[in-house]
PQR file with spaces between the fields and no chain letter, atoms N, CA, C, O and H, PARSE charges and radii, in Angstrom:
ATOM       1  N    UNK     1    -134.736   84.008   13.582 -0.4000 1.5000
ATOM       2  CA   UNK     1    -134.805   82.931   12.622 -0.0000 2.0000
ATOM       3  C    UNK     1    -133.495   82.903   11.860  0.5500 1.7000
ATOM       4  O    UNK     1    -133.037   83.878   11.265 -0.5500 1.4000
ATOM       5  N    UNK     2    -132.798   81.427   11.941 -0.4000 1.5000
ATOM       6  CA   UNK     2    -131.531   81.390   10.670 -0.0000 2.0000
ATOM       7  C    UNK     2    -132.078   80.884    9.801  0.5500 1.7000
ATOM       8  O    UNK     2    -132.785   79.890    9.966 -0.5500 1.4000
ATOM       9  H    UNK     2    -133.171   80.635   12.424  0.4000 1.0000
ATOM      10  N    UNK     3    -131.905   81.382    8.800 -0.4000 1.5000
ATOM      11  CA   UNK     3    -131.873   80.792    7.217 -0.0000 2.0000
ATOM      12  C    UNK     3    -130.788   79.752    6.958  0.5500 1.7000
ATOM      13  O    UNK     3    -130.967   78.903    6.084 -0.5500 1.4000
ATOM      14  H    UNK     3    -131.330   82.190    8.667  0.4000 1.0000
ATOM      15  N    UNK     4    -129.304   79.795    7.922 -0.4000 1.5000
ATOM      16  CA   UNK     4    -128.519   79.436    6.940 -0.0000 2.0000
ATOM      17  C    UNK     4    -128.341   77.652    7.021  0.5500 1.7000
ATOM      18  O    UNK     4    -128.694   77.182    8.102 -0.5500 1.4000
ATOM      19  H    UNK     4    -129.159   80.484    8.632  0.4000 1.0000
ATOM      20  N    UNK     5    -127.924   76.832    6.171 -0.4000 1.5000
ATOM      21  CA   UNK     5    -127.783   75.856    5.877 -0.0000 2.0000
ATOM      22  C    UNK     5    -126.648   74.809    7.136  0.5500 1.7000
ATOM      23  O    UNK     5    -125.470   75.016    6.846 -0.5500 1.4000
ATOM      24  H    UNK     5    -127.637   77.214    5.293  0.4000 1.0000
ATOM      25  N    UNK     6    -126.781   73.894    8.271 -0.4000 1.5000
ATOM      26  CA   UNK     6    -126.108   73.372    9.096 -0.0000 2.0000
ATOM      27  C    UNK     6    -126.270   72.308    8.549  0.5500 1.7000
ATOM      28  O    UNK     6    -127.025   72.068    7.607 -0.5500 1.4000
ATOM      29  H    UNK     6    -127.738   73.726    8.506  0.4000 1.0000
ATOM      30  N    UNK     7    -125.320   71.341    9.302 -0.4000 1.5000
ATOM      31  CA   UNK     7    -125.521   70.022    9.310 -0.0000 2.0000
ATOM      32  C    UNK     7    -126.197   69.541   10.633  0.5500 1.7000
ATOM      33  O    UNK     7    -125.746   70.218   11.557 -0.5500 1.4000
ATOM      34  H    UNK     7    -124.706   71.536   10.068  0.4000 1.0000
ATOM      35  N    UNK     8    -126.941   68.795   10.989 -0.4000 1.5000
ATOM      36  CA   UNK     8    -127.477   67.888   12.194 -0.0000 2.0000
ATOM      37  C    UNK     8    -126.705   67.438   12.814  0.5500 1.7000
ATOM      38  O    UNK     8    -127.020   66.313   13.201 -0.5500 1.4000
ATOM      39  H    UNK     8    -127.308   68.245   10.238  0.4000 1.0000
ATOM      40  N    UNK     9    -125.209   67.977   13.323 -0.4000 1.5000
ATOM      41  CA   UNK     9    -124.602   67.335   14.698 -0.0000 2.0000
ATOM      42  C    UNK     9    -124.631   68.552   15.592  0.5500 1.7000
ATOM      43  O    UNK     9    -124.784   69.772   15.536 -0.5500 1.4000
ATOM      44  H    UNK     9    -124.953   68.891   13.008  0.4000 1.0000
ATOM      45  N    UNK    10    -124.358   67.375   16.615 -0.4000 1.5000
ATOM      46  CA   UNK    10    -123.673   68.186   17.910 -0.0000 2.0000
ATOM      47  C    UNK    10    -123.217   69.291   17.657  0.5500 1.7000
ATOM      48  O    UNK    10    -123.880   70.268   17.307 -0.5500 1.4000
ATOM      49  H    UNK    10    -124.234   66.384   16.660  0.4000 1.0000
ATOM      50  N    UNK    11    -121.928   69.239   17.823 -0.4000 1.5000
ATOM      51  CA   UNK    11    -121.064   70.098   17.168 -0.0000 2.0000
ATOM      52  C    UNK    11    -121.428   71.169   16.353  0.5500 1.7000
ATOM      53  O    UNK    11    -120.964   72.234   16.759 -0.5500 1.4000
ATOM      54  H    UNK    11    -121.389   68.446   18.108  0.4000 1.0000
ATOM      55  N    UNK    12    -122.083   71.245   15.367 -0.4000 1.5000
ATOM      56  CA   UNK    12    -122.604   72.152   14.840 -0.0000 2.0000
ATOM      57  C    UNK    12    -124.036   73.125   15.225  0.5500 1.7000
ATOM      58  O    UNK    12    -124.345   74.302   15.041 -0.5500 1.4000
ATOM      59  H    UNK    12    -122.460   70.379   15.037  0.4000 1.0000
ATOM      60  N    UNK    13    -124.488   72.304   15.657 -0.4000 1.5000
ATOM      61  CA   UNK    13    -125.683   72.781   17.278 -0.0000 2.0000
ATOM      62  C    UNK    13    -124.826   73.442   18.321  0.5500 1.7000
ATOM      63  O    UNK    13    -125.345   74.413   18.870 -0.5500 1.4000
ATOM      64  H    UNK    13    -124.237   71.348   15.806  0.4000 1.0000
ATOM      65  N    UNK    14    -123.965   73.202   18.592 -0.4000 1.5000
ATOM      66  CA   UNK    14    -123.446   73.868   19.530 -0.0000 2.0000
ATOM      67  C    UNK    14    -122.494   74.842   19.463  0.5500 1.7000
ATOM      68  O    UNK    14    -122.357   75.557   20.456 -0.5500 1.4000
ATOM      69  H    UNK    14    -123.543   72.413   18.146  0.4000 1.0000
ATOM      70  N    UNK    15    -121.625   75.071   18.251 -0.4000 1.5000
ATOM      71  CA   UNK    15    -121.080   76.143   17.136 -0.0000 2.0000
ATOM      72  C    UNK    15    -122.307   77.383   16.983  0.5500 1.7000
ATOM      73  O    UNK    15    -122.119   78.593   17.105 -0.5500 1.4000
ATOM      74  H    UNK    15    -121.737   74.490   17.445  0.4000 1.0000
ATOM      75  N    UNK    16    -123.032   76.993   16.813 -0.4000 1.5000
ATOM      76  CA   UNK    16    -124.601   78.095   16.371 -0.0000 2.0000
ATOM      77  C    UNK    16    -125.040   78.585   17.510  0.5500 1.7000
ATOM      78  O    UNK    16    -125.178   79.806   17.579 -0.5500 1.4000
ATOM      79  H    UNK    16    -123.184   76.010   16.714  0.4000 1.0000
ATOM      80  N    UNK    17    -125.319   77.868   18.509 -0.4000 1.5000
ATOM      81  CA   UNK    17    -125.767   77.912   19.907 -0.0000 2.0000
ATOM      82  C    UNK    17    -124.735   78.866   20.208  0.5500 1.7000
ATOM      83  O    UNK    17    -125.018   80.020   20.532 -0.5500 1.4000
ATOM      84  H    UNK    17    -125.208   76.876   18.453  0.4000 1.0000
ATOM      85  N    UNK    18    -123.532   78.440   20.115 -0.4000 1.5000
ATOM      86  CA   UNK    18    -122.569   79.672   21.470 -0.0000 2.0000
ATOM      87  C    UNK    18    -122.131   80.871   20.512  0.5500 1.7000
ATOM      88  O    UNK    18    -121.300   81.614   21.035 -0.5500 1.4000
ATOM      89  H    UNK    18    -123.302   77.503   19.851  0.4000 1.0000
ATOM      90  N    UNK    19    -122.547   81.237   19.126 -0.4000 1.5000
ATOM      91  CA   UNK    19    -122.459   82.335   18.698 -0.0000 2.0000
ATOM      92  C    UNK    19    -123.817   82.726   18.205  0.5500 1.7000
ATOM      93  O    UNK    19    -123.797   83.704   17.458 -0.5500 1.4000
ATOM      94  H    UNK    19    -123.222   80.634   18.701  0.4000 1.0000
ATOM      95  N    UNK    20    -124.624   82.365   18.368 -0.4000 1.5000
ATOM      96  CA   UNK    20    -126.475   83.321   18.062 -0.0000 2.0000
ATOM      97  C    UNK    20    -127.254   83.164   18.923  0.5500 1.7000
ATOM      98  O    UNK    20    -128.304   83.776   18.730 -0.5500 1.4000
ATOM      99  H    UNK    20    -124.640   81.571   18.975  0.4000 1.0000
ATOM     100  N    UNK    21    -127.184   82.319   20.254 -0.4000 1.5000
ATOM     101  CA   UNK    21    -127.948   82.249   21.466 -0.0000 2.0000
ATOM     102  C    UNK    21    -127.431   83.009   22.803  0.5500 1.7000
ATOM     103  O    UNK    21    -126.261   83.282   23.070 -0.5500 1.4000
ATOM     104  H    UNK    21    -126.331   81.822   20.411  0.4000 1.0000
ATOM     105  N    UNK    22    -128.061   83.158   23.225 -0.4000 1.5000
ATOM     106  CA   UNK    22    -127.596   83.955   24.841 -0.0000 2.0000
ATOM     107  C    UNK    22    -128.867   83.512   25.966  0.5500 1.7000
ATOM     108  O    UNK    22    -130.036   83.847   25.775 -0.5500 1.4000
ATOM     109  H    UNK    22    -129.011   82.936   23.008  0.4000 1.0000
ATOM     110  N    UNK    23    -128.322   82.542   27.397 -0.4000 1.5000
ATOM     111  CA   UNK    23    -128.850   82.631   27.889 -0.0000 2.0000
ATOM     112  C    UNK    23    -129.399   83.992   28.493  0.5500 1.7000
ATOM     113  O    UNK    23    -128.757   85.021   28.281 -0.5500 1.4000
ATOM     114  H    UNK    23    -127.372   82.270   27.552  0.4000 1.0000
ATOM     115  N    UNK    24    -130.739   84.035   29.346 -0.4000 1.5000
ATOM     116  CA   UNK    24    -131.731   82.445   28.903 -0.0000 2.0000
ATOM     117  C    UNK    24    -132.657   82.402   27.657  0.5500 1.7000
ATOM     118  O    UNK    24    -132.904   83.420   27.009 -0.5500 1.4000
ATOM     119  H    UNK    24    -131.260   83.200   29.519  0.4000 1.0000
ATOM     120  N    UNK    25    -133.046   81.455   27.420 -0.4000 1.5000
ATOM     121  CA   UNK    25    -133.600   81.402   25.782 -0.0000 2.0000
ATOM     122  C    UNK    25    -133.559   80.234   25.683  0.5500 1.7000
ATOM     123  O    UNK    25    -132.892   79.487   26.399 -0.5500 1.4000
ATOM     124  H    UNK    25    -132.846   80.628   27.947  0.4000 1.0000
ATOM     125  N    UNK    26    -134.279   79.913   24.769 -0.4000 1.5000
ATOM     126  CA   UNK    26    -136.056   78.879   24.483 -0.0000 2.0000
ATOM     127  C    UNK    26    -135.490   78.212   23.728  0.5500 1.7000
ATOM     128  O    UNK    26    -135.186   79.039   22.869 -0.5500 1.4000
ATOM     129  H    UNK    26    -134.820   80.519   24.187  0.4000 1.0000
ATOM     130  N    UNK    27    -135.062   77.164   23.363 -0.4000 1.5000
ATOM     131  CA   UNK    27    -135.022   76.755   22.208 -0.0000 2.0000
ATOM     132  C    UNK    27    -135.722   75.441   21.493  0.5500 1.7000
ATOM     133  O    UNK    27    -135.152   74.351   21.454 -0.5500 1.4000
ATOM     134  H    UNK    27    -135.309   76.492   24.061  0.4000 1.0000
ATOM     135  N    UNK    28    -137.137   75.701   20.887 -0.4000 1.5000
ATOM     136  CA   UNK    28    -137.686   74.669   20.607 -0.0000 2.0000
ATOM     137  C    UNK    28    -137.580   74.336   19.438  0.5500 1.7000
ATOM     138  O    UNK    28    -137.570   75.116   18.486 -0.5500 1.4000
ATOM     139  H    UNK    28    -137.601   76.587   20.918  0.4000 1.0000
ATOM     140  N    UNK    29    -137.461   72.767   19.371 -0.4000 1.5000
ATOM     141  CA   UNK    29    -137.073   72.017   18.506 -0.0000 2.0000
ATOM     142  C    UNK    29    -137.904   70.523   18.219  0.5500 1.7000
ATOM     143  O    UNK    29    -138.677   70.032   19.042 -0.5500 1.4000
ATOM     144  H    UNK    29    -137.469   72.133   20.144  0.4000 1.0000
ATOM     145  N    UNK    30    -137.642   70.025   17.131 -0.4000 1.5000
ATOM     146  CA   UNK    30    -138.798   68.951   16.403 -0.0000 2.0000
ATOM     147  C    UNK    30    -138.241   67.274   17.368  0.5500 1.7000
ATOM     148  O    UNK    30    -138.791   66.173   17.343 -0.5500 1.4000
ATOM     149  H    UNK    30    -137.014   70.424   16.463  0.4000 1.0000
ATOM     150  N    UNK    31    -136.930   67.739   18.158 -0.4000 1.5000
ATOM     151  CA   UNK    31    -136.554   66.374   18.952 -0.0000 2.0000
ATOM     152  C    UNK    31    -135.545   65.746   18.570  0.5500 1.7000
ATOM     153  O    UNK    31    -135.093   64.809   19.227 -0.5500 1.4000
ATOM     154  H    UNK    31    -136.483   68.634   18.178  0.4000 1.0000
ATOM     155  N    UNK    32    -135.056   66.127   17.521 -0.4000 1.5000
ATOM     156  CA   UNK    32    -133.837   65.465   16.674 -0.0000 2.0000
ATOM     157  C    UNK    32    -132.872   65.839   18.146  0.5500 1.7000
ATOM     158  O    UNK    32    -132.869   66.707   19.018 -0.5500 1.4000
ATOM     159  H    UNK    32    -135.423   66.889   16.988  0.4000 1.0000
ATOM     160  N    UNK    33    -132.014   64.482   17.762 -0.4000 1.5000
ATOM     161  CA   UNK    33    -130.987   64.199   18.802 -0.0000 2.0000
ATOM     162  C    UNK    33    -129.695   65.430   19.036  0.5500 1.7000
ATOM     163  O    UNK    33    -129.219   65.765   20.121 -0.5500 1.4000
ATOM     164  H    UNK    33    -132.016   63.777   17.054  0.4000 1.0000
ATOM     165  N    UNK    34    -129.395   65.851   17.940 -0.4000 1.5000
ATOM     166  CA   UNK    34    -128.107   66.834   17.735 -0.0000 2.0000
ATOM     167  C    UNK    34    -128.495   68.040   18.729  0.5500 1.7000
ATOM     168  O    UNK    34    -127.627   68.571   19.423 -0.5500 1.4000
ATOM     169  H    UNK    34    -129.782   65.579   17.059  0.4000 1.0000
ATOM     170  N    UNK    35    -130.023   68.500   18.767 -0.4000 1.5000
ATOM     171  CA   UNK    35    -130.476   69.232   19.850 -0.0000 2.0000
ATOM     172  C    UNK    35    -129.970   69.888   21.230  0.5500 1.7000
ATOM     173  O    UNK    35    -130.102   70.990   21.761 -0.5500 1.4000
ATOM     174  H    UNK    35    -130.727   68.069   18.204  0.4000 1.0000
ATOM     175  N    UNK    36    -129.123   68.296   21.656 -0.4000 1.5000
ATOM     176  CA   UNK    36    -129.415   67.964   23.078 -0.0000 2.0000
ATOM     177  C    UNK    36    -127.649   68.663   23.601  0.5500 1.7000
ATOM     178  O    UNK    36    -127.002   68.425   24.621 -0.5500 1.4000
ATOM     179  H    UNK    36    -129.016   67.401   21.224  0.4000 1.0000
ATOM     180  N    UNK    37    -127.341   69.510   22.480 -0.4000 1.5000
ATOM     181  CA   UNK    37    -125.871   69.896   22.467 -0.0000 2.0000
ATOM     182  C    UNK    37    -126.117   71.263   23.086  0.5500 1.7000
ATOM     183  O    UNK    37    -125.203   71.922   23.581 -0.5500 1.4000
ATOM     184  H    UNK    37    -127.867   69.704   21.652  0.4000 1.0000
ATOM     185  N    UNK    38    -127.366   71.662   23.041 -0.4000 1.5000
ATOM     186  CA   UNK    38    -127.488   73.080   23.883 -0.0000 2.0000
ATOM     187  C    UNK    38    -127.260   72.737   25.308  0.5500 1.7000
ATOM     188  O    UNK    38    -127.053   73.693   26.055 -0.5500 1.4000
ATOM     189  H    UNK    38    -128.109   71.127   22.639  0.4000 1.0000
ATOM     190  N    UNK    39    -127.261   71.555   25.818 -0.4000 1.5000
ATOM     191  CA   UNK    39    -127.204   71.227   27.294 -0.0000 2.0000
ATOM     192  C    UNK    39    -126.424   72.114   27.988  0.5500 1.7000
ATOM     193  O    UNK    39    -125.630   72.755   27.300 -0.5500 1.4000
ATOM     194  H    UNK    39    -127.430   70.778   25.212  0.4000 1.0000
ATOM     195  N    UNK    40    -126.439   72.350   29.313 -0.4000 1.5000
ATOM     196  CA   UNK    40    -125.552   73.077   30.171 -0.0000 2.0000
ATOM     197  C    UNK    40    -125.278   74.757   29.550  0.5500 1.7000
ATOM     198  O    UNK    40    -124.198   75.241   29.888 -0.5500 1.4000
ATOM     199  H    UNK    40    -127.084   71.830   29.873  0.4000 1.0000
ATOM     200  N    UNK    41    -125.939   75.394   28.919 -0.4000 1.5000
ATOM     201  CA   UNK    41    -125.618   76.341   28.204 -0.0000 2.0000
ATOM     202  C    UNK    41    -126.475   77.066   28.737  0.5500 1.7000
ATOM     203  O    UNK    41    -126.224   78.188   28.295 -0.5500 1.4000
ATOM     204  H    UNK    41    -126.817   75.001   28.645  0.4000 1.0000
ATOM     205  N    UNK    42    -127.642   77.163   29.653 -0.4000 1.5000
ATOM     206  CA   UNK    42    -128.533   77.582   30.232 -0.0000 2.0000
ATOM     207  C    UNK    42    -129.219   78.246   28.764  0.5500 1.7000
ATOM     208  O    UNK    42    -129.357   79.406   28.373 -0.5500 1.4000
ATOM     209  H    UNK    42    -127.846   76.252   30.012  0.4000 1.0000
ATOM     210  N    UNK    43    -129.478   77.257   28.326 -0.4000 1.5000
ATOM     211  CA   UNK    43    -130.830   77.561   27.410 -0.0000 2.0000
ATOM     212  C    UNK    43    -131.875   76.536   27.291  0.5500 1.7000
ATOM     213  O    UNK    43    -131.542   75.503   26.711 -0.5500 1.4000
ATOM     214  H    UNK    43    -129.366   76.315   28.643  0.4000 1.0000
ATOM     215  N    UNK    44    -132.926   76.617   27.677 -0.4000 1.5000
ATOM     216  CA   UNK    44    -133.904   75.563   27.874 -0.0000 2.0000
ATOM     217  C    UNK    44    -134.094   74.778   26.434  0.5500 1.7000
ATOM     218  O    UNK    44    -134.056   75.346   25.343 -0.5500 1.4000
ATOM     219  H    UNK    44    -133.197   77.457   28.148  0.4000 1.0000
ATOM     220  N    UNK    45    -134.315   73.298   26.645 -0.4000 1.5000
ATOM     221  CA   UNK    45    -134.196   72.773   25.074 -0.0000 2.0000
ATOM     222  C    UNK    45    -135.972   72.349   25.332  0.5500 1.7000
ATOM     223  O    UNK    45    -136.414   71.765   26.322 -0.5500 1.4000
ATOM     224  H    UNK    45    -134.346   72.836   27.532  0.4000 1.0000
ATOM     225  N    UNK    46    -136.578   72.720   24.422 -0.4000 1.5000
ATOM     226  CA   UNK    46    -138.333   72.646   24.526 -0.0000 2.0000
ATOM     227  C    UNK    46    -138.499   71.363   23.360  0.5500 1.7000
ATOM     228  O    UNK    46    -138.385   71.795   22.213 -0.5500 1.4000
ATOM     229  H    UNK    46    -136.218   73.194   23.618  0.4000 1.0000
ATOM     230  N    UNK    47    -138.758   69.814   23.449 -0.4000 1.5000
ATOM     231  CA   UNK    47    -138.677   69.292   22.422 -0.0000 2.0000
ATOM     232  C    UNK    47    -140.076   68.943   22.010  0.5500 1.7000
ATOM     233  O    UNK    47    -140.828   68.843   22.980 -0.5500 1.4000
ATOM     234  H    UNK    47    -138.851   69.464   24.381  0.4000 1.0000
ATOM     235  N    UNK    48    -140.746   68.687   20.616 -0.4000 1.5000
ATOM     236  CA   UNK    48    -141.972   68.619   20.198 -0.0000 2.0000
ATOM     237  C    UNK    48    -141.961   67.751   19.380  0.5500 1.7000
ATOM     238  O    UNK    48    -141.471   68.132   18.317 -0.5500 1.4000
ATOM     239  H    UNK    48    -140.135   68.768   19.829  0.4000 1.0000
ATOM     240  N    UNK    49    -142.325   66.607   19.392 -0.4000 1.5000
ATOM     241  CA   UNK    49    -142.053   65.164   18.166 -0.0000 2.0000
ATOM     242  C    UNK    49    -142.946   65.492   17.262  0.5500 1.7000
ATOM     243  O    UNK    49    -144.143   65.273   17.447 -0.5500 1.4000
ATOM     244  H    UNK    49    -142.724   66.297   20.256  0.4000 1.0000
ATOM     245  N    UNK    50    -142.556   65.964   16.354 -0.4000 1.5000
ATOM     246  CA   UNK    50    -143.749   66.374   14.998 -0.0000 2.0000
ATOM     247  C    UNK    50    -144.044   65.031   14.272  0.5500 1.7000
ATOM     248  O    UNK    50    -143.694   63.867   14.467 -0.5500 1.4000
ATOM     249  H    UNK    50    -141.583   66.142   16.204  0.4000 1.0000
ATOM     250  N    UNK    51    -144.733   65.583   13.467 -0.4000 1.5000
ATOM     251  CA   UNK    51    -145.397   64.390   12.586 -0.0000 2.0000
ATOM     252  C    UNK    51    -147.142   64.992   12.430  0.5500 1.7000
ATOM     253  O    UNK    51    -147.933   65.173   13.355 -0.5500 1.4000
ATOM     254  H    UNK    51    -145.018   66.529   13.309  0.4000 1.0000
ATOM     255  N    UNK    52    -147.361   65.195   11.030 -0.4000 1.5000
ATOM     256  CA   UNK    52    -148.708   65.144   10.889 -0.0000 2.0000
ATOM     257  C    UNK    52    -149.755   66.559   11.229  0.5500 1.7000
ATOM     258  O    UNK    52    -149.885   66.805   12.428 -0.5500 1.4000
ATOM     259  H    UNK    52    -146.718   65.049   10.279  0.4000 1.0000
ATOM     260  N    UNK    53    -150.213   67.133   10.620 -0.4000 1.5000
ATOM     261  CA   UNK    53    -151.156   68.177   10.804 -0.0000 2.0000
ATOM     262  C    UNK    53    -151.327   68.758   12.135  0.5500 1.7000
ATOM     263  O    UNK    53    -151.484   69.979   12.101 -0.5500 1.4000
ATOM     264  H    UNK    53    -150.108   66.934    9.646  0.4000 1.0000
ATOM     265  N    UNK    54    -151.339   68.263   13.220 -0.4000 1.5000
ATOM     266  CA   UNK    54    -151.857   68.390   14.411 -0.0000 2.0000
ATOM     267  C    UNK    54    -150.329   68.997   14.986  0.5500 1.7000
ATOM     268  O    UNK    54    -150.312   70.004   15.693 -0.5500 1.4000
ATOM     269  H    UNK    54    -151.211   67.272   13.248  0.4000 1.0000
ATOM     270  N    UNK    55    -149.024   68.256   14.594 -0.4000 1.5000
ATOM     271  CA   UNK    55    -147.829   69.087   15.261 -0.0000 2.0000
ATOM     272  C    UNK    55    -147.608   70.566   14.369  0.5500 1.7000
ATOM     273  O    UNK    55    -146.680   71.324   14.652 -0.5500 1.4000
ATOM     274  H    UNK    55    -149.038   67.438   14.019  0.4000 1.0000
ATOM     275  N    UNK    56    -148.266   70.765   13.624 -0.4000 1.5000
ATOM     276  CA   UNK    56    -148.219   72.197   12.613 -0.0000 2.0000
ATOM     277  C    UNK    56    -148.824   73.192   13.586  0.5500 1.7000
ATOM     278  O    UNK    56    -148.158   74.137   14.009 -0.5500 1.4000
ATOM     279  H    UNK    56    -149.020   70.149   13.395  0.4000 1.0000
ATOM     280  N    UNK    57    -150.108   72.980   13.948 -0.4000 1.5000
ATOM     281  CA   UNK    57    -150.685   74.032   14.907 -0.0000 2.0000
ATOM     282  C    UNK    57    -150.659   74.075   16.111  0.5500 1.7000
ATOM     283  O    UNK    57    -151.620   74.462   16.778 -0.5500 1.4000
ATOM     284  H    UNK    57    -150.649   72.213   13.604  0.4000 1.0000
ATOM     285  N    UNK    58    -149.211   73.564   16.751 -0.4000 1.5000
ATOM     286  CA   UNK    58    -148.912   73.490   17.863 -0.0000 2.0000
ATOM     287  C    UNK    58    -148.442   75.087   18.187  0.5500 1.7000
ATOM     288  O    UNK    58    -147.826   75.798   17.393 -0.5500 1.4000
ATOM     289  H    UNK    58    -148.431   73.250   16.210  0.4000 1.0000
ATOM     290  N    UNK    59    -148.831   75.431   19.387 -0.4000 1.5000
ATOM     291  CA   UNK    59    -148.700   76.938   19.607 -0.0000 2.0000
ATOM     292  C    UNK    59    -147.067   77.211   19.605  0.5500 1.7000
ATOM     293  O    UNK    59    -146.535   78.205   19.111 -0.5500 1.4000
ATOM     294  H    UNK    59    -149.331   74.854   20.032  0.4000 1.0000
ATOM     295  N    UNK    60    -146.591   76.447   20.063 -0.4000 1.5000
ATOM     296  CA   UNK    60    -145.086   76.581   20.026 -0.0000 2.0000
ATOM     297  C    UNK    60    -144.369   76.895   18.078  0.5500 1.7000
ATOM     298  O    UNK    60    -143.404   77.555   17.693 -0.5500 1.4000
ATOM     299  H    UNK    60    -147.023   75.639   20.465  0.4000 1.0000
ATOM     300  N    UNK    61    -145.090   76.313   17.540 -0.4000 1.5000
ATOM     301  CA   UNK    61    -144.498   76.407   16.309 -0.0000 2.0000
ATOM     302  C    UNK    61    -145.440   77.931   15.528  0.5500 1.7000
ATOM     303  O    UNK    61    -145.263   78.119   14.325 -0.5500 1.4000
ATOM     304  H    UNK    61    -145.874   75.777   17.853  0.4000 1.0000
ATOM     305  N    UNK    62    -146.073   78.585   16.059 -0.4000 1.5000
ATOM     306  CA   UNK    62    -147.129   79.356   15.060 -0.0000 2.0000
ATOM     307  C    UNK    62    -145.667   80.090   14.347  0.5500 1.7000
ATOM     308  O    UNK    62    -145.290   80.099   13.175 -0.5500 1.4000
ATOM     309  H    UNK    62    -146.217   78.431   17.037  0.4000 1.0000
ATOM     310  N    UNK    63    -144.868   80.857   15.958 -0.4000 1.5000
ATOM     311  CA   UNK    63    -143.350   81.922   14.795 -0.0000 2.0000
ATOM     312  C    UNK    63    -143.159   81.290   13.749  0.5500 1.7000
ATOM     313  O    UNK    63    -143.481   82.005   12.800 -0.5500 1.4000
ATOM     314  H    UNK    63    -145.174   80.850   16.910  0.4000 1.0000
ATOM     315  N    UNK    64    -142.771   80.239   13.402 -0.4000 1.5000
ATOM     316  CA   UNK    64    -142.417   79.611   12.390 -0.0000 2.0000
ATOM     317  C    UNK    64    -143.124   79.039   11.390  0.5500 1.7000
ATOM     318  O    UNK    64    -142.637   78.724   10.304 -0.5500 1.4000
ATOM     319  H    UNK    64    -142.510   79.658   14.172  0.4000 1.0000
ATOM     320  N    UNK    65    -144.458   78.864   11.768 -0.4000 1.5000
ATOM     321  CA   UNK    65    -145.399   78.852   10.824 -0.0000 2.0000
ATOM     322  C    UNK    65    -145.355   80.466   10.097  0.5500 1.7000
ATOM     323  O    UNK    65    -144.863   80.529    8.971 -0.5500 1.4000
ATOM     324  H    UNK    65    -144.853   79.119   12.650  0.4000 1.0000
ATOM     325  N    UNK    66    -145.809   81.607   10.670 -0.4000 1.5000
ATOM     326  CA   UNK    66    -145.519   82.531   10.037 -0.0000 2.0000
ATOM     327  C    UNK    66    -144.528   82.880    9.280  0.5500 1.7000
ATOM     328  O    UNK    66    -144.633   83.279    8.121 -0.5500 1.4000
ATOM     329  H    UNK    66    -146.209   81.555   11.585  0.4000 1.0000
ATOM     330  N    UNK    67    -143.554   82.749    9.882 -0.4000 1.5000
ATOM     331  CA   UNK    67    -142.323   83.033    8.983 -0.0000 2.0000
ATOM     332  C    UNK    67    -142.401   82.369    7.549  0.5500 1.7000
ATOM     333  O    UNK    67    -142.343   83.024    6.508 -0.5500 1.4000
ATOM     334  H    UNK    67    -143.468   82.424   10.824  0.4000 1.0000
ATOM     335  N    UNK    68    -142.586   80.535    7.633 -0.4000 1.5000
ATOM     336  CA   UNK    68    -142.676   80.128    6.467 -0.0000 2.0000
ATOM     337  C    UNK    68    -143.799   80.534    5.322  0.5500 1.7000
ATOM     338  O    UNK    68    -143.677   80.403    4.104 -0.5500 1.4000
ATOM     339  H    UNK    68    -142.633   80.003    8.478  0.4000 1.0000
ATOM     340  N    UNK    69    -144.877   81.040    6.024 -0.4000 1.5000
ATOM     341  CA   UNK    69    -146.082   81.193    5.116 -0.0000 2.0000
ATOM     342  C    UNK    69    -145.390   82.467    4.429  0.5500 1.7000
ATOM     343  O    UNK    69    -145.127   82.490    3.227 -0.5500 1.4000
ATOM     344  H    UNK    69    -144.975   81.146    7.013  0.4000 1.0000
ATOM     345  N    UNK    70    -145.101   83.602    5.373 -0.4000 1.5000
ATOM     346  CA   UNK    70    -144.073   85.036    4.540 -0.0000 2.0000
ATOM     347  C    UNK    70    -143.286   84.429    3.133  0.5500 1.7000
ATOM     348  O    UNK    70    -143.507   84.807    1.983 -0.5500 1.4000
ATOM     349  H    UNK    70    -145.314   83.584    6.349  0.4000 1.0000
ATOM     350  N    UNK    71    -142.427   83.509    3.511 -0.4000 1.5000
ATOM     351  CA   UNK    71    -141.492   83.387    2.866 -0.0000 2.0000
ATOM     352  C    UNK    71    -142.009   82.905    1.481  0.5500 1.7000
ATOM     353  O    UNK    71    -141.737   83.611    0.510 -0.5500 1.4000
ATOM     354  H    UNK    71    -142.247   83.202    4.445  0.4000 1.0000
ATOM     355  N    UNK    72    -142.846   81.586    1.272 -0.4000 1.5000
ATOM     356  CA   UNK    72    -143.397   81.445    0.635 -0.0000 2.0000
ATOM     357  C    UNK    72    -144.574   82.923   -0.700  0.5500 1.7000
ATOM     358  O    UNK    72    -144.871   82.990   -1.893 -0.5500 1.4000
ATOM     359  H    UNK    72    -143.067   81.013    2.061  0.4000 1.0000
ATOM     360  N    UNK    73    -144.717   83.437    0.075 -0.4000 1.5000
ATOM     361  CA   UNK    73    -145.341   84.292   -0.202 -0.0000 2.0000
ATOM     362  C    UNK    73    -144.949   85.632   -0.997  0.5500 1.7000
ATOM     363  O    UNK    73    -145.567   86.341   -1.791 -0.5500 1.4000
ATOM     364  H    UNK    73    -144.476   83.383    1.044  0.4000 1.0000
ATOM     365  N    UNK    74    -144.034   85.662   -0.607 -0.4000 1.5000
ATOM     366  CA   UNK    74    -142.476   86.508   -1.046 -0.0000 2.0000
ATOM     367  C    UNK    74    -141.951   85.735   -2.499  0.5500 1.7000
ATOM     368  O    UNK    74    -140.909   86.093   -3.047 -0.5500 1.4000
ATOM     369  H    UNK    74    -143.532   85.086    0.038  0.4000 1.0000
């Protein structure tokens, strides 16, 4: 999990990607376009169009459900 603060481009998806990812590896995401910068990097891009209660308990998201409930909690 990063904490730290990006902007939503390319470029910066793909700055993060080629120094904290290593194929192969998962990378699921809510679908936002900047995403699609992991391409060719042999890391699978897993996309999930959220919106609404039902994309919260999607099994793909529970890590991150946990994490946030910790954090909060903390």
């Amino acid at each position: 999990m990063c904490l730290s603060r990006r902007p939503f481009t390319k470029t910066s998806i793909q700055e993060f990607a080629e120094r904290s990812l290593a194929a192969p590896a998962t990378l699921v995401t809510d679908g936002l376009g900047c995403f699609t910068a992991v391409r060719g990097m042999g890391i699978l891009h897993e996309q999930h169009i959220t919106g609404g209660a039902a994309s919260a308990k999607h099994p793909s998201f529970q890590a991150v459900n946990t994490a946030l409930g910790n954090l909060k909690t903390s």
